[in-house]
N, C-alpha and C positions, 0 to 999 in steps of 0.2 A: 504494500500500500504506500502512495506517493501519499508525502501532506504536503498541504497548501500552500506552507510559510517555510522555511530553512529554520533545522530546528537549532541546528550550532551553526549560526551566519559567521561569531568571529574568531570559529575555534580553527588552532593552527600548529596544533598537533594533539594526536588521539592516540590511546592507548585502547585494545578491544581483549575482552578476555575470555574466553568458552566458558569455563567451568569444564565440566565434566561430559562430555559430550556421548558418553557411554548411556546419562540418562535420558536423552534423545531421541532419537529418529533416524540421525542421519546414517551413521552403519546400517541399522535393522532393515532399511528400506533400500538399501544397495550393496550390497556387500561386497562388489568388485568394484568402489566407488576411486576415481583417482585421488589421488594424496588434492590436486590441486581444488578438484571439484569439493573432495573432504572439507577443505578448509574453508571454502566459498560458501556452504552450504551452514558449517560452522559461525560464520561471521553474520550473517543473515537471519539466522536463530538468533544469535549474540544480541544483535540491537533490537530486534521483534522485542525480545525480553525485556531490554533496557528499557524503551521507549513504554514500556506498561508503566512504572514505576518511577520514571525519572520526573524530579521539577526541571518542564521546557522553560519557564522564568527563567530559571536559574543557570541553564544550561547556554542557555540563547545567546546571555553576556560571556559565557565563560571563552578561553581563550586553549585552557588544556581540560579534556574530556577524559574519563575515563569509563568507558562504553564495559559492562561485564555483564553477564547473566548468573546473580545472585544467588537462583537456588540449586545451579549446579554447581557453585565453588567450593569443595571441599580442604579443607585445613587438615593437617595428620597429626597427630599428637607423638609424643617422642616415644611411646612406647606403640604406636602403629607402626613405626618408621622400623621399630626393630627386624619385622616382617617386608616392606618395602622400599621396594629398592626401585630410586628415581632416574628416569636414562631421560636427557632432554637434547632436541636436536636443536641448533638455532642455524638457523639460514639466515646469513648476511646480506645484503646488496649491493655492500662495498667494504674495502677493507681496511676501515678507518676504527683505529683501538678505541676510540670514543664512542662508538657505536655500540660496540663489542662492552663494553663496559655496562654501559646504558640497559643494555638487553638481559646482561646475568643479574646487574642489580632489582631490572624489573621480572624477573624471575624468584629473587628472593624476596622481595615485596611482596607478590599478590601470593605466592605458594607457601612462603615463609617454610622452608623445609628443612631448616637447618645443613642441609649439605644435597649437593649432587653426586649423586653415587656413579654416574656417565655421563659428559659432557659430547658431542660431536657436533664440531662445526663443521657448519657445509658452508665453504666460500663463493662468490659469486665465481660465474667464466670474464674474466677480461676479453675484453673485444680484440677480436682476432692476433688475440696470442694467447698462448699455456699460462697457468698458472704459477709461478715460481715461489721461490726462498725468500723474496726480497717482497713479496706480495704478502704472505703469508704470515712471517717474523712478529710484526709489531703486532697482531692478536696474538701470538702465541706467549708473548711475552708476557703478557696482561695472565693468560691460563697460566701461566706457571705461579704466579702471583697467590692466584685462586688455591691452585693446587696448595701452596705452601701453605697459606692460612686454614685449610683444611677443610674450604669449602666445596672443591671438587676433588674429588678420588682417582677418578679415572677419565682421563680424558683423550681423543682420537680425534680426526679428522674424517672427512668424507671425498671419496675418489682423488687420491692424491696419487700420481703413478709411480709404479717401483721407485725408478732413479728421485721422484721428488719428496720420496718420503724417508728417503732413507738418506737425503739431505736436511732433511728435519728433524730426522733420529739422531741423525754427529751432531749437531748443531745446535738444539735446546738442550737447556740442563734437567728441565725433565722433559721428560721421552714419553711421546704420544704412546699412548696403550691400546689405539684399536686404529684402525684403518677400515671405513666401510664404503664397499664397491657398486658401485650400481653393473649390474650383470646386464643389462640391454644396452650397454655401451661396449663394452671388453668380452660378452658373452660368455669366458670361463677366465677367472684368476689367475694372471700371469706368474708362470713359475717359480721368476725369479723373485716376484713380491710374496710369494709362499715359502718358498726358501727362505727368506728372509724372516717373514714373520716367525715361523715357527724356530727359526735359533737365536730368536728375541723374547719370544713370549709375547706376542702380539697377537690380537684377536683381528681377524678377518670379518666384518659385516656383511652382508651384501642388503640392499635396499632396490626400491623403484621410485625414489624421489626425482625430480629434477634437481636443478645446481639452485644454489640456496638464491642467488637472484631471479631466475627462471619459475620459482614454485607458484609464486603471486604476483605476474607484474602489475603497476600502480595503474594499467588500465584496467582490468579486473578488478583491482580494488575500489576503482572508483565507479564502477559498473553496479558493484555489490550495493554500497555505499546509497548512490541514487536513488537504484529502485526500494529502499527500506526505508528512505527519510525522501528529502527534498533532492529536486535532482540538483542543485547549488552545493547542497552539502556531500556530492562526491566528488565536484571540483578539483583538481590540481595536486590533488592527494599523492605522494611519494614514498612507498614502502620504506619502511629503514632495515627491519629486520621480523622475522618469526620466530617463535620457540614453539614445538611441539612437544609437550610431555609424556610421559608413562609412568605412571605408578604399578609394578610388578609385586606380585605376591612371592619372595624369593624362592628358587626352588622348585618353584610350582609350573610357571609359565603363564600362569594365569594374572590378564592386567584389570587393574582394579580401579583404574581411573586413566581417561585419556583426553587431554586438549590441547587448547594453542592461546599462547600470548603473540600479541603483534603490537606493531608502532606503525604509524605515519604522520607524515609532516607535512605542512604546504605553506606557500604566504599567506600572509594578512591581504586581502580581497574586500572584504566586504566590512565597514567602518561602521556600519549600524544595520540593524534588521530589516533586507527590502520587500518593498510593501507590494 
């Protein structure tokens, strides 16, 4: 449902949160749904919800939003956490440590979970070139950071190739712990990244995600956006980042909670409410 008026005319950066999207709809009714439609379909529920609940007064003037769906956000108490075990992907859009910063602290915000038990970034594709050492560095620096204060455990990368990860394995002081592959790109694990892993102790992934720019571009996003509010307030919108979470029952295989935090940004447009 479109409304009439823009409901956030001067808001100029949004934070959207799932909850729990297991209590849903959206798996149950597709079950071979893409990761990208997942989270489209996620975000669209997201503000349905908000928009029951929310003061548009209040929201109208506001400048930063925070868009969530209340009654599925679950908190875990330190003795649930004994049992699960948190794996969070974030897909970047660029490879700016400020960003990267931004996204874990707003992961420990809305999930407050005391620690991430796996971390895996998925960097953006740079335009028409590989990914490198020199792309990569300045987030991994910031993860080591994480890791030392003992707020991530375990942390990996996504589709990083043999020769590039094992320029990141010499090269940080801690050593990525997982590497996950997207198997419709590479079709079966290269050998030498297998070799490698297993006389490191590295765990292999594989996934069917896109590259962490590619998952939501800020067309979609703003597609999503319009048709749940005003078409004004899907405007100029600019992914920053996603975090997709999992809360796992350890041991089991069994997940017992699954969503997505995002961010986007745009300029300032619209200086008062247009009529």
């Amino acid at each position: 449902m479109e409304f009439p008026q823009p409901v956030i005319p001067k808001c100029v950066s949004i934070t959207i949160h799932s909850g729990n999207i297991l209590h849903g709809n959206i798996l149950t009714q597709n079950p071979r749904i893409t990761p990208t439609e997942e989270l489209k379909e996620a975000i669209a529920q997201t503000v349905q919800a908000w928009l029951c609940h929310v003061d548009q007064k209040t929201v109208e003037e506001a400048t930063d939003v925070v868009c969530e769906n209340k009654p599925c956000i679950e908190i875990y108490s330190d003795e649930d956490r004994t049992d699960l075990k948190l794996t969070v992907k974030l897909f970047l859009t660029s490879f700016d440590s400020k960003t990267f910063q931004n996204a874990v602290d707003s992961v420990f915000q809305h999930l407050n979970p005391g620690r991430i038990d796996r971390l895996l970034v998925a960097f953006p594709s740079p335009k028409d070139e590989e990914i490198s050492l020199t792309h990569a560095m300045p987030v991994w620096k910031e993860v080591e950071l994480l890791v030392n204060d003992e707020r991530i455990i375990s942390p990996g990368v996504c589709d990083f190739k043999s020769e590039l990860f094992q320029q990141l394995f010499e090269a940080a002081e801690v050593k990525p712990k997982a590497n996950q592959i997207n198997l419709a790109s590479c079709c079966v694990i290269p050998p030498e990244l297998s070799e490698f892993a297993n006389q490191n102790s590295i765990l292999l992934l594989t996934h069917n995600d896109p590259a962490g720019n590619e998952l939501l571009p800020s067309e979609q996003l703003q597609q999503v956006l319009s048709r749940n509010m005003h078409v004004w307030d899907g405007e100029s919108w600019s992914l920053q980042w996603v975090a997709r979470y999992t809360y796992m029952l350890e041991g089991r295989g069994i997940v017992r909670s699954k969503g997505f935090l995002l961010a986007a940004e745009r300029p300032l447009r619209y200086g008062s409410r247009p009529s």
